[in-house]
DSSP file (Angstrom, degrees, kcal/mol; ACC not computed):
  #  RESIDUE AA STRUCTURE BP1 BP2  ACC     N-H-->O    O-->H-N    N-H-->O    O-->H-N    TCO  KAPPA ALPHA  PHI   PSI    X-CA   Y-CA   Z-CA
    1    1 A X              0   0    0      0, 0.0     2,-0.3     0, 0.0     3,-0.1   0.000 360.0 360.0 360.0 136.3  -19.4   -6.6   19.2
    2    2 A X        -     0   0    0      1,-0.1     0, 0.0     2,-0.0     0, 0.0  -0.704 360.0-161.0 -98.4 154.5  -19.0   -9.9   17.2
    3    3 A X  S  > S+     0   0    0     -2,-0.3     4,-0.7     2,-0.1     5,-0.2   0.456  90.0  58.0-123.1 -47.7  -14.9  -10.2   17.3
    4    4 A X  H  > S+     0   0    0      2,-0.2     4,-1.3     1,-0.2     3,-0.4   0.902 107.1  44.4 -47.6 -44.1  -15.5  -12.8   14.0
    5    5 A X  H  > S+     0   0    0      1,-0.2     4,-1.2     2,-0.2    -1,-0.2   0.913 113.6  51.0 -86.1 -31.6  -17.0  -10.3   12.2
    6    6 A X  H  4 S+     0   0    0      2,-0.2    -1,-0.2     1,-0.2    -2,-0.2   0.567 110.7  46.1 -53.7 -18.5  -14.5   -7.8   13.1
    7    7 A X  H  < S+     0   0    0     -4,-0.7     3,-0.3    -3,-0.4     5,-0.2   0.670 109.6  50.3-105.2 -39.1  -11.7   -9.7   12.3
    8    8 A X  H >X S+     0   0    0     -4,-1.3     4,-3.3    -5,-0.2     3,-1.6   0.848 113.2  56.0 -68.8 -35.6  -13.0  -11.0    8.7
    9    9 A X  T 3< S+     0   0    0     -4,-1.2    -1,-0.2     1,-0.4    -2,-0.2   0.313 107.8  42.3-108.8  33.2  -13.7   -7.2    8.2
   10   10 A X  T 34 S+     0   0    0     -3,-0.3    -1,-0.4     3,-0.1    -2,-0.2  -0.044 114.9  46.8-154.3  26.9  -10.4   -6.0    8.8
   11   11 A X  T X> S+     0   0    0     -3,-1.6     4,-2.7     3,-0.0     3,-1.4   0.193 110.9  56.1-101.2 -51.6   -8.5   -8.7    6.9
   12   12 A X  T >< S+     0   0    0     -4,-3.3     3,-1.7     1,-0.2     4,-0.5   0.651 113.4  46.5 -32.5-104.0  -11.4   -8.1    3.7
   13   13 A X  T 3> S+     0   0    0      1,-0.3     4,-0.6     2,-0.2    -1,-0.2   0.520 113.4  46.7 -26.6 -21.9  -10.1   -4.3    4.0
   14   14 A X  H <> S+     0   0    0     -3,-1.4     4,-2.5    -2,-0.4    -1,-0.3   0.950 111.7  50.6 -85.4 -44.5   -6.4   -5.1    4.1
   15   15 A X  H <X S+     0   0    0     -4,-2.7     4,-1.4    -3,-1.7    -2,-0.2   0.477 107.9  44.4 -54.7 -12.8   -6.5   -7.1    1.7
   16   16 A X  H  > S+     0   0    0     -4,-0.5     4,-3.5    -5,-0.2    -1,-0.2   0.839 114.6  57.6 -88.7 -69.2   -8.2   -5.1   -0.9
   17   17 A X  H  < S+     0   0    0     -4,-0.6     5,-0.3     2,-0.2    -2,-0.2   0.865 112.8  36.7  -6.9 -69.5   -5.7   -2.5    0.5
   18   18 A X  H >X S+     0   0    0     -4,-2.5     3,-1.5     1,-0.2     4,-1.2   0.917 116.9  54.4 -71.0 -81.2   -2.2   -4.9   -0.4
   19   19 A X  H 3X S+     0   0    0     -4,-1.4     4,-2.1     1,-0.3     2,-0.3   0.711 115.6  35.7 -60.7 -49.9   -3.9   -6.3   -3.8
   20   20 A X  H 3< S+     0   0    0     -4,-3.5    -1,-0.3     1,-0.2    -2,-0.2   0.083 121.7  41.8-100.3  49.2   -4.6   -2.6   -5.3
   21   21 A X  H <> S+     0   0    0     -3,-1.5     4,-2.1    -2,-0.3    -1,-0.2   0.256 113.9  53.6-121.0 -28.7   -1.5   -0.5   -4.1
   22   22 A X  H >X S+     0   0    0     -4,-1.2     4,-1.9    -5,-0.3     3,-1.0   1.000 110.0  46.4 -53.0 -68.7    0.4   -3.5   -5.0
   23   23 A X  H >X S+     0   0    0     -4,-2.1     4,-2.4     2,-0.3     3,-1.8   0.978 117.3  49.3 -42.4 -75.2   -1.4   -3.3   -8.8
   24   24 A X  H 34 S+     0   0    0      1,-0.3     4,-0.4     2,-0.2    -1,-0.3   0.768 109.1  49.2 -58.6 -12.6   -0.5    0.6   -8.6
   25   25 A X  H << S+     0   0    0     -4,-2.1     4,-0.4    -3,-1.0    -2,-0.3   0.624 110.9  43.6 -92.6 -18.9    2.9    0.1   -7.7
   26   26 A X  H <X S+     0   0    0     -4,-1.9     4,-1.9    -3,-1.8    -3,-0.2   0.735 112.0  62.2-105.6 -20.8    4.0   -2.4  -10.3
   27   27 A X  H  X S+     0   0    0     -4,-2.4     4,-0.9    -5,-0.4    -2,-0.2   0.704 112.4  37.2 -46.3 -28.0    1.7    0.1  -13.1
   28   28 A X  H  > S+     0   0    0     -4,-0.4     4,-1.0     3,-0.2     5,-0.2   0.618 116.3  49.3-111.2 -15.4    4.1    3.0  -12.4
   29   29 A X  H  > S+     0   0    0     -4,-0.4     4,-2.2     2,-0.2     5,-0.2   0.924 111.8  48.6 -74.9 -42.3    6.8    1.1  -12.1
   30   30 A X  H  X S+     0   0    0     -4,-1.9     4,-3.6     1,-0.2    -2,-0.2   0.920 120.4  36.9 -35.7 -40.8    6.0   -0.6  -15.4
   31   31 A X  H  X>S+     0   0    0     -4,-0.9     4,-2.9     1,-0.2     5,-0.6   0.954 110.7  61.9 -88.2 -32.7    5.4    2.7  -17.4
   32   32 A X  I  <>S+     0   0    0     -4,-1.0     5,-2.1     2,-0.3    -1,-0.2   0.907 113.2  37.7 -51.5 -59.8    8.3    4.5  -15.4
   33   33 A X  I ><5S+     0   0    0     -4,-2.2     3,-1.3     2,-0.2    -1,-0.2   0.984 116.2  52.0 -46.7 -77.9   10.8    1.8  -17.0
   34   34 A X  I 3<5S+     0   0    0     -4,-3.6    -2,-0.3     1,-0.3    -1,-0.2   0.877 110.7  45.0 -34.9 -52.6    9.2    1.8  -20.2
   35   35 A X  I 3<5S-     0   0    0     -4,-2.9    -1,-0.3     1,-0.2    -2,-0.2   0.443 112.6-114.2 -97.3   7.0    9.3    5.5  -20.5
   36   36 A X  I < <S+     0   0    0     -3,-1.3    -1,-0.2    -5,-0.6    -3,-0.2   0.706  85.5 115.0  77.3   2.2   13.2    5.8  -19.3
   37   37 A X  S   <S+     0   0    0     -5,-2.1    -4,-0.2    -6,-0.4     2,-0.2   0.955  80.1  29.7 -59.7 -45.3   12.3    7.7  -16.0
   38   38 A X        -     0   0    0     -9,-0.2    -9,-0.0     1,-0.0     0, 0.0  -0.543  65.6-155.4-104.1 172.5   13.6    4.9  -13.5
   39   39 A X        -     0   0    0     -2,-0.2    -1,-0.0     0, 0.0    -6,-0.0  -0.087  51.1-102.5-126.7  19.4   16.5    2.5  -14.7
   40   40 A X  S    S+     0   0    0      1,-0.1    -2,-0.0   -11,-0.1   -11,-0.0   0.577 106.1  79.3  66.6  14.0   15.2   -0.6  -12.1
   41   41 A X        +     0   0    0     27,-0.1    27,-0.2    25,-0.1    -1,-0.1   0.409  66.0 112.5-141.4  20.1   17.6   -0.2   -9.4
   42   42 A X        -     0   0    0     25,-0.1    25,-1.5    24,-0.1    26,-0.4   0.029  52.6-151.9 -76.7 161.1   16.2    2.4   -7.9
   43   43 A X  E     -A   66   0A   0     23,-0.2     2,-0.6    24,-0.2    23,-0.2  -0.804   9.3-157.8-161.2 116.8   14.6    2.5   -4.4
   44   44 A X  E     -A   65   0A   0     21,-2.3    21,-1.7    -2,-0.3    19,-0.0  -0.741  20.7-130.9-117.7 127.1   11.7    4.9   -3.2
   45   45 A X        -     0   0    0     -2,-0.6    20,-0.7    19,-0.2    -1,-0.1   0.401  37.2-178.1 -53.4-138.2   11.0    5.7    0.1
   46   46 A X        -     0   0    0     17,-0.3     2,-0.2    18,-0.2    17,-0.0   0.226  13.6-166.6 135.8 100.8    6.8    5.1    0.5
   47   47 A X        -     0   0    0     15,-0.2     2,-0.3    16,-0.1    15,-0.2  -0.638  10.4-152.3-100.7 170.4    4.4    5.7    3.5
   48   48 A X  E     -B   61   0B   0     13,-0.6    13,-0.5    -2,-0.2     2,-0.2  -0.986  17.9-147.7-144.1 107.8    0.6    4.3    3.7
   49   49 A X  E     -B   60   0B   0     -2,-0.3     2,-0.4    11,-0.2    11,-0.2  -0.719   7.5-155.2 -88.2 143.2   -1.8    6.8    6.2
   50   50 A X  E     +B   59   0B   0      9,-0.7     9,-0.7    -2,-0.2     2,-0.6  -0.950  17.9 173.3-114.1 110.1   -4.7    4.9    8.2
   51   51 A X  E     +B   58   0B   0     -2,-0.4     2,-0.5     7,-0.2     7,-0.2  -0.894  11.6 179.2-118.0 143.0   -7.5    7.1    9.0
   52   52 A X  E  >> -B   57   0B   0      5,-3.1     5,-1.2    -2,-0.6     4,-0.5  -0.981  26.7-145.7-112.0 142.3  -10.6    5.4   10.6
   53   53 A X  T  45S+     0   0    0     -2,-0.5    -2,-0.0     1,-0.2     5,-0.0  -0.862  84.2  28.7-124.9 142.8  -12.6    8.4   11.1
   54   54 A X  T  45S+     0   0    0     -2,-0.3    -1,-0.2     1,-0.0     0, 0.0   0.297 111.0  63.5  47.2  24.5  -14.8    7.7   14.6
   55   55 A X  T  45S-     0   0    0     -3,-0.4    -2,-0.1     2,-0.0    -1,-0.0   0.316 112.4-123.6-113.4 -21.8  -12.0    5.2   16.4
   56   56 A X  T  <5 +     0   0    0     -4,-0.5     2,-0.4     1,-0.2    -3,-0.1   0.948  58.8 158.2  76.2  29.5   -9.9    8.7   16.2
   57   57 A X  E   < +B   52   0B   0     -5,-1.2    -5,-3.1     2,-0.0     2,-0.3  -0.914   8.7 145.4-100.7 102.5   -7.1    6.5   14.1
   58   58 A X  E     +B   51   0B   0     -2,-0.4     2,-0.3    -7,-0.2    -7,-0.2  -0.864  17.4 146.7-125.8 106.0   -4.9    8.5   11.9
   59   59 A X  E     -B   50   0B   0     -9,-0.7    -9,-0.7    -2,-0.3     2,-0.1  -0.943  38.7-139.2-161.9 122.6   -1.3    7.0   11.8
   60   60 A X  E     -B   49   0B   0     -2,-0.3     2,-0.4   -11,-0.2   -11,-0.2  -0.254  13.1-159.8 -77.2 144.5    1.4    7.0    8.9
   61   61 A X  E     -B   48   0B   0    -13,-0.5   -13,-0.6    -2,-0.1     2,-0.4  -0.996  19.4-153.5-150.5 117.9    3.4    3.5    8.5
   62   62 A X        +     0   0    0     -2,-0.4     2,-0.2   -15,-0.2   -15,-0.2  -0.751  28.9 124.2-104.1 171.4    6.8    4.2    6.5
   63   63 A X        -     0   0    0     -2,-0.4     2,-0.3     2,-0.0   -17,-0.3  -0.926  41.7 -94.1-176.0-147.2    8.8    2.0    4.4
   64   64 A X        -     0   0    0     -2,-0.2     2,-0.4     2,-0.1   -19,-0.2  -0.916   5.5-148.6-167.7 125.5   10.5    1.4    1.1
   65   65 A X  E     -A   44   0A   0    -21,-1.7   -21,-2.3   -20,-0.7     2,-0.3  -0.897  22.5-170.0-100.8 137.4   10.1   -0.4   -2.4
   66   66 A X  E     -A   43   0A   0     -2,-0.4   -23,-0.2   -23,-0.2   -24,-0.1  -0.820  13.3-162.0-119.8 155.6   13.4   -1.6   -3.7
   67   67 A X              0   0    0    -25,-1.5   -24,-0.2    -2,-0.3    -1,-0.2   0.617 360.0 360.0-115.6 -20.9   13.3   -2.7   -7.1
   68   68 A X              0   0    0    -26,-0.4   -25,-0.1   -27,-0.2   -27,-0.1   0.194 360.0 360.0-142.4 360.0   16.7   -4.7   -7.0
């Protein structure tokens, strides 16, 4: 096992991760606003599942986007 190559390829994959959930989360918030469902001062609970299918990783991470 290279520990460099592991490490680069598990920042690439988070990072791809944060940049397009980020992008989908400010797209539904955008149209959500536009379309008069949220009023922007709202705050929605949100969990992220990891499954690596042969390390036998499945684990849920919880949080919260606050918009104000």
């Amino acid at each position: 096992m290279d520990e460099e190559t592991l490490n680069l390829s598990i920042r690439k994959f988070l990072k791809m991760v944060g940049i397009n959930s980020q992008r989908e989360i400010e797209h539904a918030v955008a149209k959500a606003t536009a379309d008069g469902t949220i009023s922007g001062s709202e705050a929605f609970p949100a969990h992220v599942t990891l499954t690596v299918k042969g390390l036998n990783i499945d684990v849920k991470f919880d949080g919260e986007i606050r918009l104000q």
